[in-house]
C-alpha positions in Angstrom: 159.6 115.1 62.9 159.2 116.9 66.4 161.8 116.4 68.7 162.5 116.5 73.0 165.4 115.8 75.2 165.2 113.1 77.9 168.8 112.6 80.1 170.5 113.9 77.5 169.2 111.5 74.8 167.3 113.2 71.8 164.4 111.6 71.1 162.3 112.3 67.4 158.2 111.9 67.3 155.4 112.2 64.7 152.7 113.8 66.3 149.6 114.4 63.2 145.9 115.0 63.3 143.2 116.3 66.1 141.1 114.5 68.3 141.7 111.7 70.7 145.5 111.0 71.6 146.5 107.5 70.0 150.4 106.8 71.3 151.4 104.3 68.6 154.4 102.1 69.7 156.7 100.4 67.7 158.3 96.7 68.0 161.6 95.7 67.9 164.2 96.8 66.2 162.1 98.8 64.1 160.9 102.5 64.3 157.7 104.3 64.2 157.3 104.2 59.9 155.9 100.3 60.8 153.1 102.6 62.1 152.9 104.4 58.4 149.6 102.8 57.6 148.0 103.5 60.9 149.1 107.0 61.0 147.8 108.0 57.4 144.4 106.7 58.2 143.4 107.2 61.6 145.0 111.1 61.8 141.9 111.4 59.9 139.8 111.1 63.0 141.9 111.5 65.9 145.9 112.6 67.1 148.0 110.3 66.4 151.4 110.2 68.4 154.9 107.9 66.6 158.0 108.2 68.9 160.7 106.4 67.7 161.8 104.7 70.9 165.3 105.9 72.1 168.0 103.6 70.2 165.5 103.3 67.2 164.9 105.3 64.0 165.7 109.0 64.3 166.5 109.1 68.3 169.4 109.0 69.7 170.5 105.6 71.9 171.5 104.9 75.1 174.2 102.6 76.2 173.9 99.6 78.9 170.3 98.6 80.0 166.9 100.2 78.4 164.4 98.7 80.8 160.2 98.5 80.0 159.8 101.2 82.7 162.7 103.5 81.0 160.7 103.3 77.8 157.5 104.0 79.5 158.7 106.8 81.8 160.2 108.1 78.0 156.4 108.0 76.5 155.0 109.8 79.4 157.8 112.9 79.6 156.8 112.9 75.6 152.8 113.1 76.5 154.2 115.9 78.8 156.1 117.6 76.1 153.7 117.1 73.7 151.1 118.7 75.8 148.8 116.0 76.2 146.6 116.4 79.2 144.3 113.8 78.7 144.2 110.6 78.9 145.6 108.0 75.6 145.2 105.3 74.2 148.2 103.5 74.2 148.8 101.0 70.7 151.7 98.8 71.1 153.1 96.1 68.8 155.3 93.5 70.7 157.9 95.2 72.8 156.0 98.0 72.3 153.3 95.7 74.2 156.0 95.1 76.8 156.2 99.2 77.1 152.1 99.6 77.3 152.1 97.4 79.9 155.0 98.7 82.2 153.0 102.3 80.8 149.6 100.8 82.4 151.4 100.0 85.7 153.1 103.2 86.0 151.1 105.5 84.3 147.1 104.1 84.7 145.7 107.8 85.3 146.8 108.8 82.2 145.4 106.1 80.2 142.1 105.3 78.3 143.0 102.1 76.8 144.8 99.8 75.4 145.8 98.2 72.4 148.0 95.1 72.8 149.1 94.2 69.1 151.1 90.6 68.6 152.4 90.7 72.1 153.3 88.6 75.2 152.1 89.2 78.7 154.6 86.6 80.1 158.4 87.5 80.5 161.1 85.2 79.1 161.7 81.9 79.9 165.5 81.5 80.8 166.3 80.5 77.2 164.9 83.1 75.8 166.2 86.0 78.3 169.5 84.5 77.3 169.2 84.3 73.6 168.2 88.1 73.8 172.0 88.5 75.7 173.5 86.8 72.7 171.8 89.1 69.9 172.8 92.4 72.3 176.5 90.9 72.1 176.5 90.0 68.8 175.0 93.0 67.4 177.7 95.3 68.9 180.1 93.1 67.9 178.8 92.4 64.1 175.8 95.0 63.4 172.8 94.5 62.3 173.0 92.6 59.5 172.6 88.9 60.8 168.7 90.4 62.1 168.2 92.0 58.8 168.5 88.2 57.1 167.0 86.1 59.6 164.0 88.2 61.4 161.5 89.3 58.1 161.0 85.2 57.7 160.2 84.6 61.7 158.1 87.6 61.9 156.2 88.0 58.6 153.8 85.8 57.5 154.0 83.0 54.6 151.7 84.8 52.4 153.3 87.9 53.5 156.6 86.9 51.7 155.0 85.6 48.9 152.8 88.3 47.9 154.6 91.1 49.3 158.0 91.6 49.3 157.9 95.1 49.4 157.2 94.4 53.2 160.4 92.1 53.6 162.8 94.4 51.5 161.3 97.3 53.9 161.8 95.4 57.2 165.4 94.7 56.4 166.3 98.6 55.6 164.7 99.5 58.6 166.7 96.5 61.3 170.0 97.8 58.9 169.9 101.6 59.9 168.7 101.0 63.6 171.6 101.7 66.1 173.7 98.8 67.2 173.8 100.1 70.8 170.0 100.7 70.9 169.1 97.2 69.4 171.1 96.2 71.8 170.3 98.1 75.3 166.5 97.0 74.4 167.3 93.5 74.3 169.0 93.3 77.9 165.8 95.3 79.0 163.6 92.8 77.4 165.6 89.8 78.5 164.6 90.9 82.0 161.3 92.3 81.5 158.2 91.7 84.4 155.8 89.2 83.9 152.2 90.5 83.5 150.0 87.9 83.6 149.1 87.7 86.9 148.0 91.4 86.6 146.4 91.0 83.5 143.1 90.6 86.0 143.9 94.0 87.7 143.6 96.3 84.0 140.2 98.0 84.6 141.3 100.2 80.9 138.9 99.5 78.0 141.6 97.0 75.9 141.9 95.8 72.7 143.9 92.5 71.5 144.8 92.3 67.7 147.0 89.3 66.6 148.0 88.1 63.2 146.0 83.6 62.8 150.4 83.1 61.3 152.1 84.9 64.8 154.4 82.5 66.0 156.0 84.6 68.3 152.4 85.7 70.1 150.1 82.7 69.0 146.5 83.7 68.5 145.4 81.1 71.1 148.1 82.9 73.7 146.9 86.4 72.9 143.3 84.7 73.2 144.2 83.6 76.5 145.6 87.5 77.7 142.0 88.6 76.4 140.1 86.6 78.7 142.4 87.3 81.5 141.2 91.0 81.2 138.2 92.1 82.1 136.0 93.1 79.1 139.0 92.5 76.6 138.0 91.9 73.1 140.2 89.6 70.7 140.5 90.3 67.0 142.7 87.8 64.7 144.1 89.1 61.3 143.4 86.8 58.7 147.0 86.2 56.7 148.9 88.2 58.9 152.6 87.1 61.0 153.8 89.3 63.8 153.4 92.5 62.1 149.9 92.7 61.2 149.8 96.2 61.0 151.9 96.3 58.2 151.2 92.9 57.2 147.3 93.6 56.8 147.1 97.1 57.4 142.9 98.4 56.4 141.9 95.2 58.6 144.2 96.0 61.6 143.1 99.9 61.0 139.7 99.0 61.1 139.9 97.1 64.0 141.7 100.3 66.0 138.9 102.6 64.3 135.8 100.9 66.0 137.5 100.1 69.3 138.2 104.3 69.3 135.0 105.1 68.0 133.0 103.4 70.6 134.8 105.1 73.3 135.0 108.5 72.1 
């Protein structure tokens, strides 16, 4: 993995293939290897760009707070690192939807498009902001263990469990090795995270939505709502896929991603 230094933190990246810049970006509390599927096939055709966020995978975490914009202001200083002078395409799963937007708001010169992936454009309710506060206290006190057993089941799909476990035995190494500190510093940040949807009418950048029929968390008929809110959006649902429909249903998701990037290249 490449690496870069941002306020002292060390932050790692995957940065394969030529061609148009896709910024892949993962959810929550995972790292960039949910990505692995999407990174072996489209580096075919085009540069594909994996951080793992600070506090995730490889990087190095930061105590306290790790707010939207922190994470976005992290992607652009890597696109600067990185040497990326054009505009990207930003791909984000989830909080790593949270992050493309905060990047659209921050960064909108830089970018070509977006692709919103099993994600909210709403903040918290004040249930939810607060659950988030528990996990962040809980996982510093107790470590990651109580995610690794209870999120594969809430984010993966029935059929996903049932037919492939690989997936669920895969999620729960990856939640076990992430960095107590970083889970946690994400959560506060997503606990009190902007809400988009007003703006959702403002993104003039070519967008994508992808979302899983079995999402929960991001319902198809939500995501189908963000769509329509943005102008010219286009709305594909993953047949037999949870919240992680990349890795869920990969070649569907990747084909998806393929002809939204070939029509605008």
């Amino acid at each position: 993995m490449n690496s870069f230094t941002v306020q002292n933190v060390r932050l790692q990246y995957v940065d394969e293939g030529n061609g148009l810049p896709l910024l892949l970006v993962h959810g929550f509390p995972l790292d960039h290897t949910m990505w692995n599927a999407q990174i072996e096939a489209l580096s075919k055709k085009y540069r594909v760009i994996a951080p793992d966020l600070r506090g995730f995978g490889e990087s190095e975490a930061s105590s306290g707070v790790v707010s939207m914009n922190r994470f976005a202001d992290d992607l652009a200083l890597l696109l600067d690192h990185a040497g990326v002078r054009v505009p990207v395409f930003v791909c984000g799963l989830s909080m790593g939807g949270y992050i493309a937007f905060a990047f659209w708001r921050k960064y909108a010169a830089r970018l070509a498009g977006l692709i919103l992936c099993d994600t909210r454009a709403a903040n918290d309710a004040p249930t939810g902001a607060a659950a988030r506060i528990e996990t962040a206290e809980r996982v510093v006190r107790e470590g990651a263990g109580f995610l690794a057993e209870s999120m594969p089941a809430k984010i993966l799909s029935s059929h996903t469990q049932r037919e492939r476990p690989q997936i669920t035995a895969g999620l729960r190494e990856v939640i076990l090795r992430t960095k107590p500190l970083g889970i946690a510093a994400a959560a506060r940040g997503m606990a009190q995270r902007d809400d988009f949807t007003a703006e959702l009418k403002n993104i003039a950048s070519p967008t994508l939505i992808v979302v899983g029929e079995d999402d929960g968390i991001s319902p198809p008929a939500e995501m189908r709502a963000t769509a329509a809110a943005i102008p010219g959006a286009e709305c594909v649902v993953i047949s037999q896929a949870g919240h992680m429909s990349p890795m869920e249903r990969p070649a569907e998701v990747n084909e998806a991603i393929e002809r939204f990037l070939a029509a605008r290249g």
